[in-house]
C-alpha positions as CSV (number, residue, x, y, z in Angstrom):
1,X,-9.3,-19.6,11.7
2,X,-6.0,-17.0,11.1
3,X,-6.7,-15.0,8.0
4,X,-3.7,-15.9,5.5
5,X,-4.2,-12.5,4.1
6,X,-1.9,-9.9,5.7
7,X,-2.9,-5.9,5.4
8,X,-0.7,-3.8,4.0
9,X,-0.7,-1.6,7.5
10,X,1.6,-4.2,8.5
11,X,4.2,-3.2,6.1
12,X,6.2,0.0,5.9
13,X,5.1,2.1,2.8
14,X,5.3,5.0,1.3
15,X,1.8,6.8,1.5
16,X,0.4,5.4,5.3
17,X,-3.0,4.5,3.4
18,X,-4.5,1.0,4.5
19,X,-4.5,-0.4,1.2
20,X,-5.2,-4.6,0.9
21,X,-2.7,-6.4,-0.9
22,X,-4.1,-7.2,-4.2
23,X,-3.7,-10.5,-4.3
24,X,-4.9,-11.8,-1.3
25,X,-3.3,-14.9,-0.5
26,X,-0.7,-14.5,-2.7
27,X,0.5,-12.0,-0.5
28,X,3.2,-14.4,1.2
29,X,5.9,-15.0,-2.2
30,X,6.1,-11.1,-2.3
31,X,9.5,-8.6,-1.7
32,X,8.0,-7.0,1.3
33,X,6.6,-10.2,3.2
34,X,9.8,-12.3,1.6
35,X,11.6,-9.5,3.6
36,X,9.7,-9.2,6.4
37,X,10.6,-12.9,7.3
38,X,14.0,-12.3,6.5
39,X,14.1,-14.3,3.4
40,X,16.8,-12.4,2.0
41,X,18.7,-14.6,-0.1
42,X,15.1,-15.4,-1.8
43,X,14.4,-11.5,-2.2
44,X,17.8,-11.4,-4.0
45,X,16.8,-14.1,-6.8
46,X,13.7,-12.0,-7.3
47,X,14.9,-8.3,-7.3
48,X,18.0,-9.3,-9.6
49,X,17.2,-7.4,-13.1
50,X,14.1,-5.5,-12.0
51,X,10.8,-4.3,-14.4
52,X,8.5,-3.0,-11.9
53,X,8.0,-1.7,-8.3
54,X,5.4,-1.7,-6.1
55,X,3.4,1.8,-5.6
56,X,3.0,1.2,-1.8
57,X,6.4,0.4,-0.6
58,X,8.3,1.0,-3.6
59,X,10.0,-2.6,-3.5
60,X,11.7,-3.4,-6.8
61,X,11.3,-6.5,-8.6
62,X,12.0,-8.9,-11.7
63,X,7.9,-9.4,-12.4
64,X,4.6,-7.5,-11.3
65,X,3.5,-11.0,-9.5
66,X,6.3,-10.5,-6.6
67,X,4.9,-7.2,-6.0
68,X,1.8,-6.2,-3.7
69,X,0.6,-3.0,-6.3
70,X,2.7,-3.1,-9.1
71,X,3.7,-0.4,-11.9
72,X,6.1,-1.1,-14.6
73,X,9.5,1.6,-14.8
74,X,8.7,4.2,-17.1
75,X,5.1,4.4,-16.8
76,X,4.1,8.1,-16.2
């Protein structure tokens, strides 16, 4: 059976580790996998007023769930 979970070495990011998403399964309402299916009008409802970005591939986004590995603005 097809894993539903989808390793981060399949996305462009920022660092080349081989971090796991860390949701899991969750992985599939996120910017980067959104993006990577070309689900761009869906990105756009999500990215509109953004609070966090994610530390691997630096996708911005309105909450920390739509993210793979999130970190809030402003956090040192």
């Amino acid at each position: 059976m097809f894993d539903e979970r989808m390793e981060m070495t399949d996305q462009i990011g920022t660092d080349g580790s081989d971090m796991l998403c860390s949701c899991g399964e969750l992985h599939k309402g996120h910017i980067c996998w959104l993006t990577h299916m070309g689900l761009i009008m869906e990105v756009g409802h999500l990215t509109a007023s953004p609070t966090v970005s994610c530390s691997k591939c630096g996708a911005k986004a309105n909450l920390s769930h739509n993210v793979c590995f999130p970190v809030s603005f402003g956090c040192d």
